[in-house]
N, C-alpha and C positions, 0 to 999 in steps of 0.2 A: 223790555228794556233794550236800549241800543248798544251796539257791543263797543262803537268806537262813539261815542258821548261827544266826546272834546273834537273832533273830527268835522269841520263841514264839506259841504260839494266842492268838488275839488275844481277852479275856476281858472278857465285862461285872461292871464292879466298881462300880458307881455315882456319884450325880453328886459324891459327896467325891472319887473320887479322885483323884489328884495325877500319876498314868503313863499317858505321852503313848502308851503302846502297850497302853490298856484301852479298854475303850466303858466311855463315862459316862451315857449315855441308852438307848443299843442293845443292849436285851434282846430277843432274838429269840423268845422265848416266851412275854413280856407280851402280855394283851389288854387294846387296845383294840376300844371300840364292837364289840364280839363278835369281833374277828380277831384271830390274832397278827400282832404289828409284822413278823415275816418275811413273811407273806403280805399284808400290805399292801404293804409293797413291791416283793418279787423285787429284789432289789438285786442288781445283774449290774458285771461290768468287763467297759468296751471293750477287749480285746483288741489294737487298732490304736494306741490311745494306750498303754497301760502296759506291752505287750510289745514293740512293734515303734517307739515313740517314742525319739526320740531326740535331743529337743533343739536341733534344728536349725531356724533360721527363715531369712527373706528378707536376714538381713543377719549372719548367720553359721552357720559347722559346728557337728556334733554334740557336746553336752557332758554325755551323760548317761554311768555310769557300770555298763554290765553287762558283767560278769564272764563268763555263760553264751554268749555273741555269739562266733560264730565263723566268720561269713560267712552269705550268701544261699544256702543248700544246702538240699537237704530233710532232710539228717540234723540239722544245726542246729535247723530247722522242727521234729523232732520233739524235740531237746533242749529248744526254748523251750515247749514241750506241758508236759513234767513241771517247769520252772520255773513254768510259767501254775497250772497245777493245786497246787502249794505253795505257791504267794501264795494263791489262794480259800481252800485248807484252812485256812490259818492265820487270815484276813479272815474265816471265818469268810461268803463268799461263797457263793450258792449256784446262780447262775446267768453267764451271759458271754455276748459277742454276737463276730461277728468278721464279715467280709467274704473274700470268698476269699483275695486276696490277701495279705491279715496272713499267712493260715495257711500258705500254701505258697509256694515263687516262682514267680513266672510264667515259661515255659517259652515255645520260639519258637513253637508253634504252639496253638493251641487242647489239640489232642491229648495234647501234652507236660505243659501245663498242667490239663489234669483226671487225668493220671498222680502229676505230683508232690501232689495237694491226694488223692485216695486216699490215698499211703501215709501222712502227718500225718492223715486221718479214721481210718487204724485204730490210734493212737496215743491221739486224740481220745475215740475208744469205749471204750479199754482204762481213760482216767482217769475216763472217767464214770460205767465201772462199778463200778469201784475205789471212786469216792470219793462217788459220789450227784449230785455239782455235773451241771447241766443245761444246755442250748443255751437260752436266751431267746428269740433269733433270730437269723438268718443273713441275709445279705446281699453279693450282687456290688460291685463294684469297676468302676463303670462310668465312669469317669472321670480317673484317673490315667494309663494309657496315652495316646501321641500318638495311635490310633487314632479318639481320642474326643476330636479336639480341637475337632469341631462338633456334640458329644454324642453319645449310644448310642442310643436308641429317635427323638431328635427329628431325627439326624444327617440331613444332607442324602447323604450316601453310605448307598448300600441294604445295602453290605457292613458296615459297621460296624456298622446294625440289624440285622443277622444275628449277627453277633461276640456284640452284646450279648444275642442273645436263645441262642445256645449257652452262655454264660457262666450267664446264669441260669436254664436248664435244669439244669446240675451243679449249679450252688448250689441250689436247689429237691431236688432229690434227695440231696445232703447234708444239709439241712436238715432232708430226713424222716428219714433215717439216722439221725442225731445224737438226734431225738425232739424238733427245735424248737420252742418254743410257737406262733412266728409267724416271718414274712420283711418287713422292711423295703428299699422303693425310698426311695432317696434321688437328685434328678436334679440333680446335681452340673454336670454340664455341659448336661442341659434347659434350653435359655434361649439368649438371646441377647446380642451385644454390640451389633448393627448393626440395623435396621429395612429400608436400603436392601435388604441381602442375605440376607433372611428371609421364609421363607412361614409367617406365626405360625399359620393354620390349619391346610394341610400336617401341619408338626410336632405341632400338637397331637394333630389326626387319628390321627398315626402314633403317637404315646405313648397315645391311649388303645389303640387297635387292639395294641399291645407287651402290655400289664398284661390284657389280654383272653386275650393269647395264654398269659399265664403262670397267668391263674386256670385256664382250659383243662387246663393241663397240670398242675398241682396235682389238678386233679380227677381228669385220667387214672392219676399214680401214688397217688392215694390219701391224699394228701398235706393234712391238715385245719387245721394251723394259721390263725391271722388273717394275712390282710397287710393291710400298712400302710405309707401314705407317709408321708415326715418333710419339714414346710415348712421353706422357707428365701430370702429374698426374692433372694440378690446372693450375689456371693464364694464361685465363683470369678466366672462369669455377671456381668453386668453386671444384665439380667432374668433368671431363674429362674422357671418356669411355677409350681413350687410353693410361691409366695412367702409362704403364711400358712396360716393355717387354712380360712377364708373362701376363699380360692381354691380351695384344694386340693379343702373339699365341694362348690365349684359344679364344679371340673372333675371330680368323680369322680360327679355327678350326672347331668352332661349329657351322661360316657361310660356311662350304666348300669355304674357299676360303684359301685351302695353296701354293698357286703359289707366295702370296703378300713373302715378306723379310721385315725386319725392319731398319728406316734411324734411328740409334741411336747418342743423341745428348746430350753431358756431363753432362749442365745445368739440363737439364729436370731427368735425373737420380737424381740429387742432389736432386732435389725437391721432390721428389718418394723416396726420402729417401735412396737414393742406391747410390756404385760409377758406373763410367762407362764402368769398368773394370765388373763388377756385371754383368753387364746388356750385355756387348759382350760375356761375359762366356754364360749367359741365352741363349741368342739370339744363340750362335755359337754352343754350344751342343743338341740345339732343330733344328737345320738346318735353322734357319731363316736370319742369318744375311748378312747384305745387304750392308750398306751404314751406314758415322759417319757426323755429323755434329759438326765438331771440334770448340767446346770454352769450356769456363768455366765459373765459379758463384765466387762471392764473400760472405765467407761462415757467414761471420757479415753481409752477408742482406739480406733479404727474399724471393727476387724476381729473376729473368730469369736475370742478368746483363750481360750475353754473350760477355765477356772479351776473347780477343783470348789468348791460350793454350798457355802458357811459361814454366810451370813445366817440367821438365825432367821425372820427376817420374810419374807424370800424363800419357805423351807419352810413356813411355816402358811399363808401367802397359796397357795402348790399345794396343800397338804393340807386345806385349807376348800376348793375347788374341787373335788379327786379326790373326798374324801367326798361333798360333795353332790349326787355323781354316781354313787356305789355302787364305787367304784376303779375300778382301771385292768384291761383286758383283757389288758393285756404286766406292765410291771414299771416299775423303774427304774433305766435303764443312764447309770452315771456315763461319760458321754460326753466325757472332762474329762483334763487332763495334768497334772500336773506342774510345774511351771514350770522353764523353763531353766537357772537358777541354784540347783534345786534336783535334784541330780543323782546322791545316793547312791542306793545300792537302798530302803533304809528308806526315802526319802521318801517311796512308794510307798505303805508303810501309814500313815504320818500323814496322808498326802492322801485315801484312801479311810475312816481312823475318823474324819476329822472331818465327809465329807458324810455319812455313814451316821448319825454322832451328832447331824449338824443335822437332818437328815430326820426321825429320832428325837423330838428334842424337838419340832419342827414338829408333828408329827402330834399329840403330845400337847399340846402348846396346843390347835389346831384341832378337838380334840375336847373339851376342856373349853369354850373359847366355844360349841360345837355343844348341849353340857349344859346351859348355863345356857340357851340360847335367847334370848340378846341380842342376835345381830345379827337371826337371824330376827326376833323381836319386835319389831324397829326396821322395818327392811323391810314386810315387813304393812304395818304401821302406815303408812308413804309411803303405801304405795299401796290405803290403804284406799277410796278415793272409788270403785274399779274394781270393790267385793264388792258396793256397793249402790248404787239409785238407777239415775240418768242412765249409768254407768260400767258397772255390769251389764248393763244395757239393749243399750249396745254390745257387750259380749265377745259377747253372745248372737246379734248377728245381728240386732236390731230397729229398726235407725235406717238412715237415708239422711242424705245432707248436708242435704237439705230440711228433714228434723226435726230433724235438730241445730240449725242454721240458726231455725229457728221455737223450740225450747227457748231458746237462748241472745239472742234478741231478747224474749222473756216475762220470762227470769230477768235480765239488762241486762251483767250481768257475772261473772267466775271466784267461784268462792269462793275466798277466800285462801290462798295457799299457806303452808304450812307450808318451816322451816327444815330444810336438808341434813346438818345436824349434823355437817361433818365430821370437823371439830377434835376433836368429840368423841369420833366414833366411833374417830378414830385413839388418843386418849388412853387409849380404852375396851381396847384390843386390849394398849398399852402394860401396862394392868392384871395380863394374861394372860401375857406375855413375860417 
């Protein structure tokens, strides 16, 4: 039996149409700027949110509505397989990410628990040969267990660094199994709440020496994907080591480890205080970037609310970044739920056609301003004093403060600054929207 019945293939009909269960932007075979829109984005479902969500927050039970749920079992685990894989067919999805434990339940012992996550991977394989949909990336669950109530690699118990480094050993080999493109660490519980009861070097030590151990062993089975950390300043963590962008390349520099890229993810920029446009500039002028985890926050609330992406402006502001960086090495996994009060199964595909159709038009703004050459040309232009003169002089290497110092005592004072336009620039972009 099919789980969404009333549901058909979800079709590109253009921007006339009027059915909330068409793509109006998302033509997966449109090119732009030489690619098609599918390979601009790998557009993946988290797994953890749309199959295993359930509506439940800090201040009430579960109110979502699936039919397929029939306990924490592994036979269930493989029924929500051929569910997952008829939402992408229909979505029109071609990729997904999960974590172990979306896939399979956790069993009492390690043992148990790489038993039950086998029989759902050959479930996993059968749909992906079946249907073509791919693994984007895989990823452990290093953080919801009580085990890892003082974190998994940073943990001050050497057993629990151990726990976490056999967990992501299976996942690593699942992940080659599957034909993952990459693996994403997320350190959920890396960080701290207390300073008194913390060895922040220790731990750090101990998390790069983890991610060392796990390139290692990628190498040993063969295993070639990227990996990649995903920043996130707080929540659950009070500090979290990988609070940004900017942290995350100085910590993956000064553990020799720049092979990692970064899965940057909107919410998590909010909370770090940055947009996520900040943070792909970061990421994309430092060589790091990798992968987006497309949602967004609700900026009246404090917490991760990982609403999928509808802004327009949100999406050209990432898609002017990713392009001027040549894309992304992963994709973009709508890392995003549902909202509570939105609980039928269909909600599921009007929540994933509308970030896909904002993504959509994003891109295509982003690339018409990219054609006209208007912000470029604006730009330049700021910073023209820097191509000649006194400003060249510097890029190059030929000044000391002495000779600035003596230039700018001959010349008496700046030349004048030119205006930042920004009023403009933002009316400018309206133009384009």
């Amino acid at each position: 039996m099919p789980a969404f019945p009333d549901v058909p293939k979800i079709a590109f009909e253009g921007p006339k149409s009027k059915n909330p269960l068409a793509f109006r932007y998302y033509n997966p075979d449109e090119v732009v700027e030489g690619k098609a829109m599918r390979d601009h984005f790998r557009f993946s479902v988290a797994y953890w949110h749309a199959f295993r969500g359930t509506g439940s927050d800090p201040f009430g039970s579960a109110t979502m509505l699936r039919p397929w749920e029939r306990g924490d079992t592994v036979d269930n685990a493989i029924n929500r397989v051929h569910v997952a894989f008829e939402f992408m067919e229909k979505m029109g999805l071609e990729f997904y990410c999960f974590h172990d434990r979306d896939m399979a339940p956790e069993g009492k012992t390690l043992a148990e628990s790489n038993k039950n996550l086998d029989e759902v991977v050959k479930a996993l394989k059968e749909e992906q040969q079946r249907t073509g949909i791919k693994l984007l990336w895989g990823t452990a669950n290093l953080f919801s267990n009580p085990r890892y109530v003082h974190g998994a690699a940073t943990s001050c118990n050497a057993d629990a660094f151990a726990f976490a480094a056999g967990q992501v050993k299976k996942m690593l080999e699942v992940t080659k199994e599957l034909g993952g493109r990459g693996y994403v660490f997320w350190g959920g519980r890396e960080g701290y709440q207390n300073l008194y009861n913390t060895d922040m070097k220790r731990e750090l030590d101990h998390l790069g020496r983890f991610l060392h151990m796990a390139v290692d062993y990628a190498k040993k089975i063969g295993f070639s994907g990227q990996f990649f950390i995903e920043p996130k300043p707080k929540e659950p963590t009070k500090h979290q080591y990988d609070s940004d962008a900017a942290a995350c390349i100085n910590f993956l520099r000064a553990y020799g480890l720049n092979t990692f890229k970064l899965n940057l993810e909107t919410n998590h920029a909010t909370l770090a205080g940055h947009t996520i446009q900040h943070e792909i500039e970061y990421a994309g002028h430092q060589g790091f970037l990798g992968s987006i985890d497309a949602n967004t926050g609700d900026l009246l609330l404090g917490w991760d609310t990982d609403q999928f992406p509808t802004d327009i402006y949100l999406t050209t502001q990432c898609m002017l970044s990713i392009l001027k960086y040549g894309g992304l090495a992963g994709g973009i996994n709508f890392d995003a739920k549902v909202r509570r009060e939105s609980f039928e199964p269909v909600d599921l595909f009007y929540a994933h056609i509308g970030g896909m159709d904002a993504f959509a038009r994003g891109l295509k703004i982003a690339a018409a301003i990219r054609a006209d050459g208007v912000l470029d040309k604006f730009v330049r232009g700021r910073y023209a004093s820097w191509d000649s003169g006194i400003g060249k002089e510097i890029d190059d290497g030929k000044h000391t403060f002495e000779t600035l110092s003596e230039h700018m005592l001959k010349k008496g004072d700046v030349t004048p600054n030119t205006s930042g336009r920004q009023e403009y620039l933002e009316h400018l972009i309206n133009m384009y929207v």
